[in-house]
C-alpha positions as CSV (number, residue, x, y, z in Angstrom):
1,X,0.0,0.0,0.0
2,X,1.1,3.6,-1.0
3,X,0.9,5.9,1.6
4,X,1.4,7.9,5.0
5,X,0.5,8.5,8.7
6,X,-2.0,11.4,8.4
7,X,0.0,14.8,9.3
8,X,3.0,12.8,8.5
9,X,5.9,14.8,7.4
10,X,8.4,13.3,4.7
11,X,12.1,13.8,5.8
12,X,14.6,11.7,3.9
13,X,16.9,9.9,6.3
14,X,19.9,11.0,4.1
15,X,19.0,15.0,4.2
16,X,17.6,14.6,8.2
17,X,20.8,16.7,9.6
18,X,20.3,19.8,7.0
19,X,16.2,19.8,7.9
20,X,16.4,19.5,11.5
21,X,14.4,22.6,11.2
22,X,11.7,21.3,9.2
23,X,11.0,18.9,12.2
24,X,7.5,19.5,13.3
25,X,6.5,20.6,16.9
26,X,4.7,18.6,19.4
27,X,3.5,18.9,23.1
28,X,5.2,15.2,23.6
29,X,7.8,12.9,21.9
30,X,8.1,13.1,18.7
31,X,6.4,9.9,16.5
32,X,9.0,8.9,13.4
33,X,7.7,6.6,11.2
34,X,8.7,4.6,7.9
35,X,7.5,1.6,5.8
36,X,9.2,-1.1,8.5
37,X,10.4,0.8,11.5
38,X,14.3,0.1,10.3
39,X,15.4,3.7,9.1
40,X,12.7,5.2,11.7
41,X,15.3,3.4,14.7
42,X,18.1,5.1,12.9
43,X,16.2,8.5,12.7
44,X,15.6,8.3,16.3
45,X,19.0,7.2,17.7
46,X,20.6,9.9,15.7
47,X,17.8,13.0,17.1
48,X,18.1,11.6,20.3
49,X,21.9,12.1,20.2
50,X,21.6,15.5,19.5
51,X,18.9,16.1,22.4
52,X,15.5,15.9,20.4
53,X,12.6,14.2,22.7
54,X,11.7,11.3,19.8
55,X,10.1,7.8,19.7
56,X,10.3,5.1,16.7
57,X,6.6,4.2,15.7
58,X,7.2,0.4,16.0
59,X,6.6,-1.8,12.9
60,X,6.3,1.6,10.7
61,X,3.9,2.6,8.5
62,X,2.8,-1.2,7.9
63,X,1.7,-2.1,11.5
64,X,0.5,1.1,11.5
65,X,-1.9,0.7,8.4
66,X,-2.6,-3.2,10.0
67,X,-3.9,-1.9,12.9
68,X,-7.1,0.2,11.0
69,X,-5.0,3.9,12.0
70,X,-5.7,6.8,9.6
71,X,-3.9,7.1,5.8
72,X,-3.6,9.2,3.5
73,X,-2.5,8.0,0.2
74,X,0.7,9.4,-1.6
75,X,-1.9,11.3,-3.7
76,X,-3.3,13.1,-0.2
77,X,-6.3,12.0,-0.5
78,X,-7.6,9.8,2.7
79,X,-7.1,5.6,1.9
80,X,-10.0,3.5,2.8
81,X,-9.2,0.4,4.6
């Protein structure tokens, strides 16, 4: 399935230390997410180094679609599960 947590914001893994920036705000930890949870870990061990209050969405976007939470597709329209 195509698609993305709803309010997801897409930072490459690669560019992550020149957007830091971009990161969005949040009144808790920070949710990263992607497809399998693998690059997500990464994400997270590398803000945490540098002080951000993050937490890896386990089982990524594909547990996170299993489980009936809300998509949108890569088109941004809402998916129906």
């Amino acid at each position: 399935m195509a698609g993305h947590a709803v309010g997801a914001v897409n930072i490459p893994l690669d560019v992550l230390p020149a957007l830091l920036e971009d990161l969005p705000t949040t009144d808790g930890p920070l949710p990263v997410i992607c497809k399998s949870g693998g690059r997500s870990a990464r994400a997270v061990a590398y803000l945490q180094e540098r002080g951000h209050l993050v937490v890896n969405v386990t089982g990524g976007t594909q547990a996170w679609a299993a489980a009936g939470k809300p998509m949108d597709a890569d088109s941004g329209k809402p998916v129906v599960l």
